[in-house]
CHARMM-style PDB file with segment names, atoms N, HN, CA, C and O in Angstrom:
ATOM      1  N   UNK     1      90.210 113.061  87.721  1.00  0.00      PROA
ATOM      2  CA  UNK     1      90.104 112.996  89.164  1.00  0.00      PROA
ATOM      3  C   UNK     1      90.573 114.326  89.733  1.00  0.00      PROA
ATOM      4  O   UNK     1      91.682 114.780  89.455  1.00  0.00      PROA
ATOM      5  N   UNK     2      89.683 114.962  90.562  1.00  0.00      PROA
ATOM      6  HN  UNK     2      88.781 114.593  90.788  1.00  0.00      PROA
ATOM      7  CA  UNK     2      90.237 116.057  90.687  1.00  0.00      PROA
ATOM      8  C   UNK     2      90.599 116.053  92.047  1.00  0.00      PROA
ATOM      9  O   UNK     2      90.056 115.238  92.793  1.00  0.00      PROA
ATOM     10  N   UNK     3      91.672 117.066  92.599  1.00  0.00      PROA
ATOM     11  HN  UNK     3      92.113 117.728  91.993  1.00  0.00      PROA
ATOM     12  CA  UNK     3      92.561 117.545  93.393  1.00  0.00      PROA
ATOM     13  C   UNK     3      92.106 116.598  94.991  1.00  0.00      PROA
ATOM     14  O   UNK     3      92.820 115.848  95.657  1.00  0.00      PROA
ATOM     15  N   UNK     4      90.843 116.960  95.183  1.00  0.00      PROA
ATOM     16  HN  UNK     4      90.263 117.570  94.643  1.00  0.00      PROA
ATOM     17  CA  UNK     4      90.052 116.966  96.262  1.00  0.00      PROA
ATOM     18  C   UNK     4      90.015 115.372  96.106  1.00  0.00      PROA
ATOM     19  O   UNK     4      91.031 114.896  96.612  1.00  0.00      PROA
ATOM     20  N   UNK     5      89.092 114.308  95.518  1.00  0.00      PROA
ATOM     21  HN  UNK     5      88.266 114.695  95.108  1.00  0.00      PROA
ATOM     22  CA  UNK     5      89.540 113.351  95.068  1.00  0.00      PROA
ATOM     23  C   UNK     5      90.415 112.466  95.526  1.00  0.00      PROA
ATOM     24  O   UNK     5      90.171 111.437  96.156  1.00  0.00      PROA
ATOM     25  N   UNK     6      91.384 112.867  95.210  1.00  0.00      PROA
ATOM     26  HN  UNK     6      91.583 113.703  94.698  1.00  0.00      PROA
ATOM     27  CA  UNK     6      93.273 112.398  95.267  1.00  0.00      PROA
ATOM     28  C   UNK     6      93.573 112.435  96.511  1.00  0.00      PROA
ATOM     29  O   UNK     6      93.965 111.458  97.149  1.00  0.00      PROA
ATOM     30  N   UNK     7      93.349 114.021  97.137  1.00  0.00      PROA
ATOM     31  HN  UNK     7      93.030 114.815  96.619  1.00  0.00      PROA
ATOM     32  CA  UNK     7      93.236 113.441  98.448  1.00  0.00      PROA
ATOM     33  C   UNK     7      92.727 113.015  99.586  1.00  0.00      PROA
ATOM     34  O   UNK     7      93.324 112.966 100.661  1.00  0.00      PROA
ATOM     35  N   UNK     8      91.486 112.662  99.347  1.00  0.00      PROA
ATOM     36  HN  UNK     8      91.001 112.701  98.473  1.00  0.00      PROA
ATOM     37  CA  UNK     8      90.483 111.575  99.699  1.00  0.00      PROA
ATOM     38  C   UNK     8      91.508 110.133  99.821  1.00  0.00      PROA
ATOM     39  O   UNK     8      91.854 109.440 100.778  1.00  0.00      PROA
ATOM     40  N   UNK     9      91.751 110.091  98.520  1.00  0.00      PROA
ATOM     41  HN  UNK     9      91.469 110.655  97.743  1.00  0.00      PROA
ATOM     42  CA  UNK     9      92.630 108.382  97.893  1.00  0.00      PROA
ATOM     43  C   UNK     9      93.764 108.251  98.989  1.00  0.00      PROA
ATOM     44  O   UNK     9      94.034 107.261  99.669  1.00  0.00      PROA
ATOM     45  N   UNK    10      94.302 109.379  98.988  1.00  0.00      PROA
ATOM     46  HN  UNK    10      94.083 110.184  98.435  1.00  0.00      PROA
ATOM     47  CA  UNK    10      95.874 109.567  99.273  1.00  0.00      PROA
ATOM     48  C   UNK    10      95.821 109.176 100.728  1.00  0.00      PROA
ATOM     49  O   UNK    10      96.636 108.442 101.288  1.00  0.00      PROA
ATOM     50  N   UNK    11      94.421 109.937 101.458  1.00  0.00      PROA
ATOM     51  HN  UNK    11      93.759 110.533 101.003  1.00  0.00      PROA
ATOM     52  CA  UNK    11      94.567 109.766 103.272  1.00  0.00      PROA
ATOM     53  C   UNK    11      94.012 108.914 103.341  1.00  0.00      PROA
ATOM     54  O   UNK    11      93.940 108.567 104.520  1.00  0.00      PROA
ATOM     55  N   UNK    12      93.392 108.134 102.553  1.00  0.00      PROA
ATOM     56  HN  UNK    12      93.451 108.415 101.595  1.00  0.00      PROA
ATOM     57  CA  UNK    12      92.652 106.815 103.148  1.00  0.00      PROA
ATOM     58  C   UNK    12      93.476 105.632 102.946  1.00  0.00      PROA
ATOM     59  O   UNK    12      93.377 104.767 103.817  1.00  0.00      PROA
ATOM     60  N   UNK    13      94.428 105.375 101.779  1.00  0.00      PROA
ATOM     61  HN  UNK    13      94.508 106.077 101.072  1.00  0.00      PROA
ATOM     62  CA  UNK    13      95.498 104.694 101.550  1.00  0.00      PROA
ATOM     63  C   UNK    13      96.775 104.590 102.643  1.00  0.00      PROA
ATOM     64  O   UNK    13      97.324 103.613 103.153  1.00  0.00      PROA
ATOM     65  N   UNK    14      97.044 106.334 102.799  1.00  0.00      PROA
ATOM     66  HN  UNK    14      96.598 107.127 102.385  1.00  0.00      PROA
ATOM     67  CA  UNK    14      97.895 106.256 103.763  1.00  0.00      PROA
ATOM     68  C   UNK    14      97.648 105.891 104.949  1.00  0.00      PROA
ATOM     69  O   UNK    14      98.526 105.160 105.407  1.00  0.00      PROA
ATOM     70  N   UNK    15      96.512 106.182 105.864  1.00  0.00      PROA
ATOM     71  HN  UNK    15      95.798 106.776 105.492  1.00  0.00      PROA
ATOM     72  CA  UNK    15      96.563 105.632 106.562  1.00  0.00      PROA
ATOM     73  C   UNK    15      96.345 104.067 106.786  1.00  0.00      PROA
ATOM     74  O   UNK    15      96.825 103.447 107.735  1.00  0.00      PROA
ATOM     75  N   UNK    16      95.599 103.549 105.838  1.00  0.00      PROA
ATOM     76  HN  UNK    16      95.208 104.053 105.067  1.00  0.00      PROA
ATOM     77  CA  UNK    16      95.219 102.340 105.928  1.00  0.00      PROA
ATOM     78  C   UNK    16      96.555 101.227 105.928  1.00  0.00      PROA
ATOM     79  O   UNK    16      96.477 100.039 106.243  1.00  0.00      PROA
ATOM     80  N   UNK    17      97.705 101.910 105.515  1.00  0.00      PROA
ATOM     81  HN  UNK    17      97.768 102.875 105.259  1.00  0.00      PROA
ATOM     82  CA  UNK    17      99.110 101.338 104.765  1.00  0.00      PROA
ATOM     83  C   UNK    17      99.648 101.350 106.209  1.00  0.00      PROA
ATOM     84  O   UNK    17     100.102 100.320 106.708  1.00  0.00      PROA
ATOM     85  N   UNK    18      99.572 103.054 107.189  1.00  0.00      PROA
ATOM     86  HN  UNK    18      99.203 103.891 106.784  1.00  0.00      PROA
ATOM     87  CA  UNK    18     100.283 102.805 108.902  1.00  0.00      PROA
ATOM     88  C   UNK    18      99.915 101.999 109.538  1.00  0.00      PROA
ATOM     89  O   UNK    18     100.668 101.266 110.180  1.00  0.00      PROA
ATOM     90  N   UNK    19      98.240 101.885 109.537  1.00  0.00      PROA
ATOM     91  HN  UNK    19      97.629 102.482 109.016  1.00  0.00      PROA
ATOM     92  CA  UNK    19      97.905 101.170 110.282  1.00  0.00      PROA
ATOM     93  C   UNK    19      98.071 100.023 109.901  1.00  0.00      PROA
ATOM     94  O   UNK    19      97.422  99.216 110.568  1.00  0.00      PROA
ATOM     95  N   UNK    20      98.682  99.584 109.090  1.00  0.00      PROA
ATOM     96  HN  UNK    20      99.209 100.239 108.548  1.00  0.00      PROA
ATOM     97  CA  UNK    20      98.609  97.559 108.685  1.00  0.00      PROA
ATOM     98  C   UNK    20     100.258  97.588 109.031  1.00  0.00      PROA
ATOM     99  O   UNK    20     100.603  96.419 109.205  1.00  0.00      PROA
ATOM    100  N   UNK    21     101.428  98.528 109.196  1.00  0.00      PROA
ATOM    101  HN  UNK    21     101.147  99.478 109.054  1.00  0.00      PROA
ATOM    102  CA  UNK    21     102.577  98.253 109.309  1.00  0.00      PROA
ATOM    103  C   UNK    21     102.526  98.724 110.389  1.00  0.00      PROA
ATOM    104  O   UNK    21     103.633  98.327 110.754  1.00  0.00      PROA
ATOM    105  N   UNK    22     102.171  99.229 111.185  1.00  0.00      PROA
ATOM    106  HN  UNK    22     101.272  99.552 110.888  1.00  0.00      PROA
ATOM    107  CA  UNK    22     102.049  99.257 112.299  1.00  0.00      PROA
ATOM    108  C   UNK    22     101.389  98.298 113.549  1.00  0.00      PROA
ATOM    109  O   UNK    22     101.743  98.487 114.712  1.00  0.00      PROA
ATOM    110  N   UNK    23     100.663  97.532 113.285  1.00  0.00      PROA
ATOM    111  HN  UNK    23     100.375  97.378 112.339  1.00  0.00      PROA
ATOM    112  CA  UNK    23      99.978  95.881 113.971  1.00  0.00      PROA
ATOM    113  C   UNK    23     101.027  94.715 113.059  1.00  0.00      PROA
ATOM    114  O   UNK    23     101.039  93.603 113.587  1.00  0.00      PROA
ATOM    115  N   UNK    24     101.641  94.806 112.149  1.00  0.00      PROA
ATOM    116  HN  UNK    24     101.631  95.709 111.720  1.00  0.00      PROA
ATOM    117  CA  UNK    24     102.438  93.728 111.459  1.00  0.00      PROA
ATOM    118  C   UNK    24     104.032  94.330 112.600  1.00  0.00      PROA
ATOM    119  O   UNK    24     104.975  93.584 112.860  1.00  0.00      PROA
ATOM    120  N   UNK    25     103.940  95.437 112.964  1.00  0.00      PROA
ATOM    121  HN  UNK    25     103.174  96.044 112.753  1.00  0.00      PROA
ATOM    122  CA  UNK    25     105.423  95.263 113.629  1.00  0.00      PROA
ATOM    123  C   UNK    25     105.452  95.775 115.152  1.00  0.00      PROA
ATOM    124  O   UNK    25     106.470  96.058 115.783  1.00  0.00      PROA
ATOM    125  N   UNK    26     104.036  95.839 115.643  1.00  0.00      PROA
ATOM    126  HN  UNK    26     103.209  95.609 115.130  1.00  0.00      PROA
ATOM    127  CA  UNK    26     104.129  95.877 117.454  1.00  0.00      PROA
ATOM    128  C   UNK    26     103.615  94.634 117.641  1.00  0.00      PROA
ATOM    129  O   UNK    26     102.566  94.150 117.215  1.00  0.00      PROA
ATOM    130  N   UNK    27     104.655  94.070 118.474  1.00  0.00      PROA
ATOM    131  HN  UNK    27     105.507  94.463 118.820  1.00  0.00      PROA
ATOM    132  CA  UNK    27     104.332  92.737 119.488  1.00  0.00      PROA
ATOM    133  C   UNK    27     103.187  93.343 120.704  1.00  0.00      PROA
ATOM    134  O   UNK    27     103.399  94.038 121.698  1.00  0.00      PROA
ATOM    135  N   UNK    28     102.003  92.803 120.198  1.00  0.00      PROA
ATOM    136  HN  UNK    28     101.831  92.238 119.391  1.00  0.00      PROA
ATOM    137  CA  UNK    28     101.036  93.599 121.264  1.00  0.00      PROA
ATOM    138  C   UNK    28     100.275  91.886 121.738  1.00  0.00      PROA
ATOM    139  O   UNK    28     100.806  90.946 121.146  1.00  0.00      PROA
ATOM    140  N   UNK    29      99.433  91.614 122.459  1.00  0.00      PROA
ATOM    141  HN  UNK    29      99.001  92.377 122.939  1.00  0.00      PROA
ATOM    142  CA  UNK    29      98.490  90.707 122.636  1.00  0.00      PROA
ATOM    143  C   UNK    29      97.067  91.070 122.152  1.00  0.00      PROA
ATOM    144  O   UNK    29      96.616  92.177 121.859  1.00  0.00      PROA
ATOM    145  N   UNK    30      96.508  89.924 122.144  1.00  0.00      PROA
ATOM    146  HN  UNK    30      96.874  89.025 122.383  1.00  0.00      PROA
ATOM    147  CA  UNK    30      95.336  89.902 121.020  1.00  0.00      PROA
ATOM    148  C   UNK    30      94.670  91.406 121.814  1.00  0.00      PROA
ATOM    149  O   UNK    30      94.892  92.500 121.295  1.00  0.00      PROA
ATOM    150  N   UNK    31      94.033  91.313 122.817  1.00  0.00      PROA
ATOM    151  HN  UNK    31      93.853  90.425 123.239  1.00  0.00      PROA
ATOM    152  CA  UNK    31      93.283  92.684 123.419  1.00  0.00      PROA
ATOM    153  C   UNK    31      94.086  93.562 122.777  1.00  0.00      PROA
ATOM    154  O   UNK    31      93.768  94.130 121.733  1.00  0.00      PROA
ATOM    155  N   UNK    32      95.121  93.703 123.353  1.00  0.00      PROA
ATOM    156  HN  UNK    32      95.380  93.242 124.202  1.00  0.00      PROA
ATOM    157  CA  UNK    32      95.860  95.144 123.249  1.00  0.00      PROA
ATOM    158  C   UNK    32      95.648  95.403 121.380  1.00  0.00      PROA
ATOM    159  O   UNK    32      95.520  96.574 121.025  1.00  0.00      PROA
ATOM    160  N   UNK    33      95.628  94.539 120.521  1.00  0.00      PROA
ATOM    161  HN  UNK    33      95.733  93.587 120.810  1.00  0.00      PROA
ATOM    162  CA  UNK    33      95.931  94.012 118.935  1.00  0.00      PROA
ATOM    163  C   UNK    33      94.423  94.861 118.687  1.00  0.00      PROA
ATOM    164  O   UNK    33      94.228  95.921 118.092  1.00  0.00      PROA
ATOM    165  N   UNK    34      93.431  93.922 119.413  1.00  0.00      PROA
ATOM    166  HN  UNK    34      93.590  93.061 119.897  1.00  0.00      PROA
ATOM    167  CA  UNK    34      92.121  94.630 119.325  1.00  0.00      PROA
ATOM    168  C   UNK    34      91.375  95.652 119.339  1.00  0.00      PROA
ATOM    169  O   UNK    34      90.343  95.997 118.762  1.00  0.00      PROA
ATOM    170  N   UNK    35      92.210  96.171 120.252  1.00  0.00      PROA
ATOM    171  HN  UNK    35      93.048  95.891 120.720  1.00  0.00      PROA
ATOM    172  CA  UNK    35      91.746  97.906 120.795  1.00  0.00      PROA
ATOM    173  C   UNK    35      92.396  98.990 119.761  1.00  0.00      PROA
ATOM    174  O   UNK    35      92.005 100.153 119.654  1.00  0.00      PROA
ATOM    175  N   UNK    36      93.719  98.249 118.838  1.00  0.00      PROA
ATOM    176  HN  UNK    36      94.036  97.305 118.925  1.00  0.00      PROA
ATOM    177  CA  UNK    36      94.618  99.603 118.368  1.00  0.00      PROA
ATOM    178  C   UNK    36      94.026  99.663 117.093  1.00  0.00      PROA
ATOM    179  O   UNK    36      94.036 100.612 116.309  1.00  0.00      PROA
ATOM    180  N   UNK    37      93.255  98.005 116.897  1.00  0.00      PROA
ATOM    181  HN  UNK    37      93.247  97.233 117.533  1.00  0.00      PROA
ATOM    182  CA  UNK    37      92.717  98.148 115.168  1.00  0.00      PROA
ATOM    183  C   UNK    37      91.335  98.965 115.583  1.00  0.00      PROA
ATOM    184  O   UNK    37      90.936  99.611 114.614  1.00  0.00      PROA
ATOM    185  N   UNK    38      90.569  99.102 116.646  1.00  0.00      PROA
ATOM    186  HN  UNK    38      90.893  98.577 117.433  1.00  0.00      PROA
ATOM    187  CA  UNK    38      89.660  99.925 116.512  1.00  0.00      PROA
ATOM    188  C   UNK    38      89.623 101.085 116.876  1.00  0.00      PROA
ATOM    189  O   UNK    38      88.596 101.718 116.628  1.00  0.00      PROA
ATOM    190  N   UNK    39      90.518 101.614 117.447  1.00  0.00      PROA
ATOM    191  HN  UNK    39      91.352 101.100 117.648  1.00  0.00      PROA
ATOM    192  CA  UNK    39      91.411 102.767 117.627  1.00  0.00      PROA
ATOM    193  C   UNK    39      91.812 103.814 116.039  1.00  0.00      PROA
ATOM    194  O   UNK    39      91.566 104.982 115.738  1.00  0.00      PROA
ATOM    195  N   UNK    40      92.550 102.638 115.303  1.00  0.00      PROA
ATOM    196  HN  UNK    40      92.750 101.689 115.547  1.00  0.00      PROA
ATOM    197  CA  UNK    40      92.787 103.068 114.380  1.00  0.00      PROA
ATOM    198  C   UNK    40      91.483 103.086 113.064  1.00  0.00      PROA
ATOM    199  O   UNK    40      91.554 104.127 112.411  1.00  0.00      PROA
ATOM    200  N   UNK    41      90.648 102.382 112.719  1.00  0.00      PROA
ATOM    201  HN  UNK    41      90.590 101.537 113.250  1.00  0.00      PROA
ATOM    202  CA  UNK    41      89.524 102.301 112.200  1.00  0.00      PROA
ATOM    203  C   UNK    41      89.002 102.903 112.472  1.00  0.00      PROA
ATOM    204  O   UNK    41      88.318 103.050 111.459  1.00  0.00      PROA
ATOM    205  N   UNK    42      88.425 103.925 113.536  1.00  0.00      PROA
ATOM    206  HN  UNK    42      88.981 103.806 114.359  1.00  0.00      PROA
ATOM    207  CA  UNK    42      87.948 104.887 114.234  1.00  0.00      PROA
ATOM    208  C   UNK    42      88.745 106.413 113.419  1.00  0.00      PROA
ATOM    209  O   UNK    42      87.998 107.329 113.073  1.00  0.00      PROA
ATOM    210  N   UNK    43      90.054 106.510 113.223  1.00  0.00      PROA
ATOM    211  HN  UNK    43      90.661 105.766 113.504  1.00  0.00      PROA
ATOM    212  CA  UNK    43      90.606 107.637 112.985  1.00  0.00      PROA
ATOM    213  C   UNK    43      90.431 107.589 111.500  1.00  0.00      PROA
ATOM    214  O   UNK    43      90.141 108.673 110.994  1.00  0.00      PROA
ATOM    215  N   UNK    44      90.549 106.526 110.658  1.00  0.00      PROA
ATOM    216  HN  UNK    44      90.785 105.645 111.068  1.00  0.00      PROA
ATOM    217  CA  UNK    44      90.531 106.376 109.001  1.00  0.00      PROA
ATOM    218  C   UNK    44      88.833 106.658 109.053  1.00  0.00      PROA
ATOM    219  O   UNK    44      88.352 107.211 108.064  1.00  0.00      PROA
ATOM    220  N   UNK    45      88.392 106.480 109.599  1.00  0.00      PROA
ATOM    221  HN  UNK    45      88.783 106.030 110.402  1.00  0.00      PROA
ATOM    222  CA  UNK    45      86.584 106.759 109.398  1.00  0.00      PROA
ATOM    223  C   UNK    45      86.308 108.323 109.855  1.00  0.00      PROA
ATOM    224  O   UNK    45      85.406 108.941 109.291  1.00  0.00      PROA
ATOM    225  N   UNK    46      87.281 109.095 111.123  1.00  0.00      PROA
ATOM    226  HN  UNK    46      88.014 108.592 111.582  1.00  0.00      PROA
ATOM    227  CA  UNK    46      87.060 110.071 111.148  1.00  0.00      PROA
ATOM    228  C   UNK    46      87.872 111.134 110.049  1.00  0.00      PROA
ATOM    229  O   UNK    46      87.366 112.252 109.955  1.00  0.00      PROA
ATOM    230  N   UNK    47      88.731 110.938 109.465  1.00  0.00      PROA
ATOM    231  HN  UNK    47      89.142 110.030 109.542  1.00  0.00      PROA
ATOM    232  CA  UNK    47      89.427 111.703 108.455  1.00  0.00      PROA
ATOM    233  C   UNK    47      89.041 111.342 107.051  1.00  0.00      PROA
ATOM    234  O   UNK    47      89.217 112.150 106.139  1.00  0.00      PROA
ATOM    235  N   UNK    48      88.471 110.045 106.825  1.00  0.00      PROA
ATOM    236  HN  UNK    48      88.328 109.389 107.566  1.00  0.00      PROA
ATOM    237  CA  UNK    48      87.948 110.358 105.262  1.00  0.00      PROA
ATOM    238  C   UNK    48      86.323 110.914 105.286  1.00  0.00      PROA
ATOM    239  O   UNK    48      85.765 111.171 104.219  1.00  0.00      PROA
ATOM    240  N   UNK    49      85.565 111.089 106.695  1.00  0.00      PROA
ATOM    241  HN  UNK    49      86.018 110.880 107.562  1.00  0.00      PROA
ATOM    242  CA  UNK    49      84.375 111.829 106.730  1.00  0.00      PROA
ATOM    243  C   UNK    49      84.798 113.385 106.846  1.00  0.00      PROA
ATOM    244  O   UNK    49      84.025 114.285 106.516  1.00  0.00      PROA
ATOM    245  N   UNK    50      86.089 113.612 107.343  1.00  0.00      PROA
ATOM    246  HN  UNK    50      86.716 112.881 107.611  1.00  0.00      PROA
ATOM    247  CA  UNK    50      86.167 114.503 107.248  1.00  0.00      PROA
ATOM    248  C   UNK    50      86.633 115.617 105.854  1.00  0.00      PROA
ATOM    249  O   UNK    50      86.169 116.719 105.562  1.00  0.00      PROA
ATOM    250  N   UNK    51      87.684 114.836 105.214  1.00  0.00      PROA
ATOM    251  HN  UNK    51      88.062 113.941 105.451  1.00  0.00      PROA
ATOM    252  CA  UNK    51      87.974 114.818 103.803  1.00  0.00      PROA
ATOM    253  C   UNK    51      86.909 114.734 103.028  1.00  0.00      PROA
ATOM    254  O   UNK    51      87.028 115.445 102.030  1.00  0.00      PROA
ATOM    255  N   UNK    52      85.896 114.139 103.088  1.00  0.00      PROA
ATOM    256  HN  UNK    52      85.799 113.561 103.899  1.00  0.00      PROA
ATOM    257  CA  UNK    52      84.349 113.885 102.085  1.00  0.00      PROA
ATOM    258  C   UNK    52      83.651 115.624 102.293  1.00  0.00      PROA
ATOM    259  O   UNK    52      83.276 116.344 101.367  1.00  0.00      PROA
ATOM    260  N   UNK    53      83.631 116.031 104.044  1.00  0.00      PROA
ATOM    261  HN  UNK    53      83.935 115.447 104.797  1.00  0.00      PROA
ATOM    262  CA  UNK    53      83.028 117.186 104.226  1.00  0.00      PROA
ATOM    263  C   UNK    53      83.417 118.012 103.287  1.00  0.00      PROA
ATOM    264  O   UNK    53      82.631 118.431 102.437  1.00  0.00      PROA
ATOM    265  N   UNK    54      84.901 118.400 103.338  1.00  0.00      PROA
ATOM    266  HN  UNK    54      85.539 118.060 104.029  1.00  0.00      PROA
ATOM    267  CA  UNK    54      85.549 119.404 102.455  1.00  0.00      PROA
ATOM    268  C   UNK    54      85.602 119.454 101.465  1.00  0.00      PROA
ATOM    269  O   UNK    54      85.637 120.594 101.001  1.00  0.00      PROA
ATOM    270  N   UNK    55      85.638 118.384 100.574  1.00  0.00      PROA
ATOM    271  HN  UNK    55      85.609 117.459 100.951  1.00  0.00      PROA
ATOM    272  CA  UNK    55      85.329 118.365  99.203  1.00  0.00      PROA
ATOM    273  C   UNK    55      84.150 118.234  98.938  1.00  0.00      PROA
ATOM    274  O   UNK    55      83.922 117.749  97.830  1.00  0.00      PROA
ATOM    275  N   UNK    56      82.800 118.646  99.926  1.00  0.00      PROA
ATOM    276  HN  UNK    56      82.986 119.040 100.827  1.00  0.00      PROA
ATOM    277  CA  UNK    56      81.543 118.636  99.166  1.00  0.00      PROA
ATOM    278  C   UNK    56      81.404 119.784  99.641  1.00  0.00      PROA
ATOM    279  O   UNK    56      80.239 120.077  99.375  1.00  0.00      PROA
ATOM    280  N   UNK    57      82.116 121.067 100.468  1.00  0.00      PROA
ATOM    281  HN  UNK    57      83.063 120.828 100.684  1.00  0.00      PROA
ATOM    282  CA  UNK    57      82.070 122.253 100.684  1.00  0.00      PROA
ATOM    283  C   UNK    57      83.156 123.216  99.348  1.00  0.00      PROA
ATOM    284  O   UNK    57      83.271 124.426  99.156  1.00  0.00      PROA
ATOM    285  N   UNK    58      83.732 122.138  98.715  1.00  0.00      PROA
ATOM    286  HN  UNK    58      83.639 121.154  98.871  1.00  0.00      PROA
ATOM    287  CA  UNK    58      84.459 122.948  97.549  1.00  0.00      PROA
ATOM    288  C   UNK    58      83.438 122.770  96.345  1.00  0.00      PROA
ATOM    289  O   UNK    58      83.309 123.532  95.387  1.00  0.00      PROA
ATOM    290  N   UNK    59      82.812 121.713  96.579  1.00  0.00      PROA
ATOM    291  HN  UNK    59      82.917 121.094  97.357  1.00  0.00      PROA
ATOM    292  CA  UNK    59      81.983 121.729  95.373  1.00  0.00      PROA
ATOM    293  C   UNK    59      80.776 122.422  95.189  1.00  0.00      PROA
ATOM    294  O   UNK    59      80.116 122.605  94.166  1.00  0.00      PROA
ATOM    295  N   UNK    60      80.636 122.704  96.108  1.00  0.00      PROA
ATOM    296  HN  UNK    60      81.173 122.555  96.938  1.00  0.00      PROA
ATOM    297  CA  UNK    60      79.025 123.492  96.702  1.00  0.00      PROA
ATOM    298  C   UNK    60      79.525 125.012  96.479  1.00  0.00      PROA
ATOM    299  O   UNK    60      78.802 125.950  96.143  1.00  0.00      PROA
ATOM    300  N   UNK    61      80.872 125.060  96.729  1.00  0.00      PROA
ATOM    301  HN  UNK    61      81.459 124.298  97.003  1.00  0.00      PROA
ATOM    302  CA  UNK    61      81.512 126.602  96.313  1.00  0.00      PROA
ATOM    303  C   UNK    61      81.427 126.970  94.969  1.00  0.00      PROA
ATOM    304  O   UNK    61      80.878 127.990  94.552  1.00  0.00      PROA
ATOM    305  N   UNK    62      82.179 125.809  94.067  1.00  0.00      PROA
ATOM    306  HN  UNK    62      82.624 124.981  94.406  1.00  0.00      PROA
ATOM    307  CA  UNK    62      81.709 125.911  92.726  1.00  0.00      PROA
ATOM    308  C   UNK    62      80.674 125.984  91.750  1.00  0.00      PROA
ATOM    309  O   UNK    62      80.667 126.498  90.632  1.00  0.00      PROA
ATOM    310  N   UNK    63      79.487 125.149  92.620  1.00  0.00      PROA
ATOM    311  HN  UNK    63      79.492 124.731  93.528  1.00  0.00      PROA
ATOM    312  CA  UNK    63      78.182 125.239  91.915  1.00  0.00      PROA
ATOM    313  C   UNK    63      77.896 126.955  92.299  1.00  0.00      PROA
ATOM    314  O   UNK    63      77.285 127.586  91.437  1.00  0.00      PROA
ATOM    315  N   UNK    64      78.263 127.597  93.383  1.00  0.00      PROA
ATOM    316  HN  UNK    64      78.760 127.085  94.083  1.00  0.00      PROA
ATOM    317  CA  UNK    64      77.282 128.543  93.394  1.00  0.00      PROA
ATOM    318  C   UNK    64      78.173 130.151  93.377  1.00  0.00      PROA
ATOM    319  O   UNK    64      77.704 131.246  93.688  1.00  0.00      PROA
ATOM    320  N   UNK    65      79.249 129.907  93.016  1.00  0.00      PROA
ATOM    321  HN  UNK    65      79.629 129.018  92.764  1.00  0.00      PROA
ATOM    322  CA  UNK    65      80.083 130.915  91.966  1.00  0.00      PROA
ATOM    323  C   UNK    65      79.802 131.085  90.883  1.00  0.00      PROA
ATOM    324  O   UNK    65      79.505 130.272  90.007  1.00  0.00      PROA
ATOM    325  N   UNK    66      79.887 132.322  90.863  1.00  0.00      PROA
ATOM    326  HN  UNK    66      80.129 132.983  91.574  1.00  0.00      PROA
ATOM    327  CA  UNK    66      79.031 132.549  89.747  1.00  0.00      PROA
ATOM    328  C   UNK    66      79.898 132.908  88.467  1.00  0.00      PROA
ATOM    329  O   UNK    66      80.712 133.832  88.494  1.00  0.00      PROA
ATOM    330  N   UNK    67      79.625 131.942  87.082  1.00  0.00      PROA
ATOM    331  HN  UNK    67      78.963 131.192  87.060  1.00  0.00      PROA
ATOM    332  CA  UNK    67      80.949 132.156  86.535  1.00  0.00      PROA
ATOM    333  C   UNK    67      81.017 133.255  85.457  1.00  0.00      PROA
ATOM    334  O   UNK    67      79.916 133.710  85.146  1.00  0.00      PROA
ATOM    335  N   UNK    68      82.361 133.906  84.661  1.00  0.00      PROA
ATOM    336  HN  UNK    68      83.256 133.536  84.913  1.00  0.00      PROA
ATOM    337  CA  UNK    68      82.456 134.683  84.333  1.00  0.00      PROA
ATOM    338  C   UNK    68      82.787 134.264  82.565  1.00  0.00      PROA
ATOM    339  OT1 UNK    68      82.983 135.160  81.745  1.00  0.00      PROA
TER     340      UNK     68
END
């Protein structure tokens, strides 16, 4: 598993881990409950698309380095 990979694993875990201890320990009401899980589902979807970008811009680096 390489570097890039891991931390793919690492930010999608982590956040997925705040955001579940974070709705398990704010007293919110169902709306308010509603809006923060899609709030937050919104940010884990924008950072592991963004994490996917970068590690297919490292790999695209590697295919076309030219090796020695």
């Amino acid at each position: 598993m390489g570097k890039t990979s891991k931390f793919v694993a690492g930010a999608f875990f982590g956040a997925l881990t705040g955001g579940v201890l974070g709705i398990l320990f704010a007293p919110k009401s169902g709306a308010e409950l509603r809006q923060e899980l899609q709030e937050k589902a919104n940010e884990i979807v924008t950072e592991v698309k963004k994490a996917a970008e970068e590690a297919q811009h490292e790999m695209e680096k590697e295919v076309t380095t030219p090796q020695e």
